[in-house]
C-alpha angles and dihedrals in degrees: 000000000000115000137173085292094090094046077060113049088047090062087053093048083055097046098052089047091051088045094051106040110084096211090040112215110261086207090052086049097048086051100046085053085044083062116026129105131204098272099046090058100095100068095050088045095048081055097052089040090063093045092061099041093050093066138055100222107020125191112282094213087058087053083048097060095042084054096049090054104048095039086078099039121099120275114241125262121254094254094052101055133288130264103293093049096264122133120236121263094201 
């Protein structure tokens, strides 16, 4: 019987797609978001994230739509870091 396996592991098809294609497809993108929760996002971030640090200019549509994802993710707690990923010093 089919499950939310399969939901999974067709995330993971587009994401390594999306981690592997230099010029990453805007439609595989738009499906992966169509489709992500909360906890899935990591991976899908960490491959846009590398996108964008692997060139000198990157697209500005592609740090749109970075910036459209985390501004609605937690912050972190206070023992975790704070805002910019550092830990505290405290």
């Amino acid at each position: 019987m089919a499950d939310a396996r399969y939901r999974y592991r067709y995330l993971q098809i587009l994401i390594d797609h999306i981690a592997e294609d230099r010029f990453p497809s805007h439609n595989q993108m738009n499906i992966i978001e169509s489709l992500l929760r909360p906890e899935e996002m990591d991976a899908y971030l960490e491959a846009l994230f590398e996108k964008v640090e692997e060139v000198h200019y990157p697209s500005v549509e592609m740090m749109a739509r970075i910036q459209r994802l985390v501004a609605y993710l937690p912050m972190p707690r206070q023992e975790d870091g704070d805002a910019r990923g550092e830990r505290s010093r405290t």
